[in-house]
Structures are given as structure tokens and as C-alpha cells.
C-alpha positions in Angstrom: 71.0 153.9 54.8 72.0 156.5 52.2 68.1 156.0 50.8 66.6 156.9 53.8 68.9 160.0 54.7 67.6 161.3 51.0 63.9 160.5 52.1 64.4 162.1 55.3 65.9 165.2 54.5 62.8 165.5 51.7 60.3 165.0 54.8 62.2 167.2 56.6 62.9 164.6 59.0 65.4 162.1 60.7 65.9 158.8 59.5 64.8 157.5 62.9 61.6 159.1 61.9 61.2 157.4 58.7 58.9 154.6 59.4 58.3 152.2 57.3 57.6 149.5 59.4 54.4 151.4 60.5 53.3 151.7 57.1 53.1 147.9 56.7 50.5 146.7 58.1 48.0 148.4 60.3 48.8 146.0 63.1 52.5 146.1 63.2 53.9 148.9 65.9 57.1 149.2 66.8 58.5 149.1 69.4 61.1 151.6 70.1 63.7 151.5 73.4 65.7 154.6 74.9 66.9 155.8 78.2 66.9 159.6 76.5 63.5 162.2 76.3 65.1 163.3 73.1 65.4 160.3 71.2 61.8 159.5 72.4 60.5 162.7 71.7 62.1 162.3 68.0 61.1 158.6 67.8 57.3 160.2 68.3 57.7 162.5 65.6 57.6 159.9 63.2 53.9 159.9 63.6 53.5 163.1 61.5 55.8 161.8 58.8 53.9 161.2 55.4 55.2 158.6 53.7 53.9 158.5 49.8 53.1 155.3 48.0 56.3 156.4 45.5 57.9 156.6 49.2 57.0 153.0 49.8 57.7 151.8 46.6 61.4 153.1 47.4 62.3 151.3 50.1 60.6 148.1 49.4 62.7 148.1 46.0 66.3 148.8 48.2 65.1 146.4 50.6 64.4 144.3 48.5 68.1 144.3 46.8 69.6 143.5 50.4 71.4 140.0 50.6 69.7 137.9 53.4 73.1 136.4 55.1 73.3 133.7 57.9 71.6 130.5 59.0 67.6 130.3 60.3 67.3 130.1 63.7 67.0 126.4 65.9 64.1 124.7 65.0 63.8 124.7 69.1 63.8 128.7 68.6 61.0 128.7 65.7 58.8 126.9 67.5 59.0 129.7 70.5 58.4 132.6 67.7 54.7 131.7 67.3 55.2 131.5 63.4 
């Protein structure tokens, strides 16, 4: 988290605006869920947020560092996903 409160404040943005996700793939869109205008109207903002490939490259290396915990889901469940 403290990695993308650093990239935010250099954007000039929240961390809620930092979206990496979008950056992915062209076909991957989040899908962000609020009752409040203002945390809708910030979530929107990400769309003029810039991230650069050294931006990228950033988070993919924390990301990357983070220690999957926990079991798979039911085989049951996984078959549901559409995998």
C-alpha cells in the first residue's frame, strides 16, 4: 500500500485512482461498487491517470513479492469460474 500512496501522490492522485488493473489488458474493466457520488466521481478520475511503463514495472515487482496464502477454491467452485 505504501507503494502506491508514493505513486499516487507523484500523479497527483488517490490510490483509489491508481489503476493498474486497467492497464493489464485492454479487456479487463473493473468494476468498482459505492453508494457515495464522491467516491464514484474519484473512482472515474482514474481514467486521466498516466501510468508509465517504469510505473508498471513498479507494481508488478511489489506484487510480485506478495505471499499467496490459503487454499484454491472447491473444485465444485472452479468449475463455476469459467477458467
Amino acid at each position: 500500500m505504501d507503494l502506491l500512496n508514493q505513486i499516487a501522490r507523484r500523479k497527483k492522485a488517490t490510490p483509489a485512482q491508481i489503476a493498474w488493473l486497467l492497464a493489464q489488458k485492454p479487456w479487463i474493466v473493473s468494476i468498482p461498487g459505492t453508494t457515495k457520488i464522491h467516491r464514484l466521481e474519484e473512482n472515474t478520475g482514474s481514467a486521466s491517470v498516466e501510468l508509465t511503463v517504469e510505473d508498471l514495472e513498479e507494481i508488478d515487482t511489489a506484487a510480485s513479492n506478495i505471499s499467496i496464502q490459503g487454499e484454491r477454491p472447491p473444485e465444485s467452485t472452479l468449475r463455476m469460474s469459467y477458467r
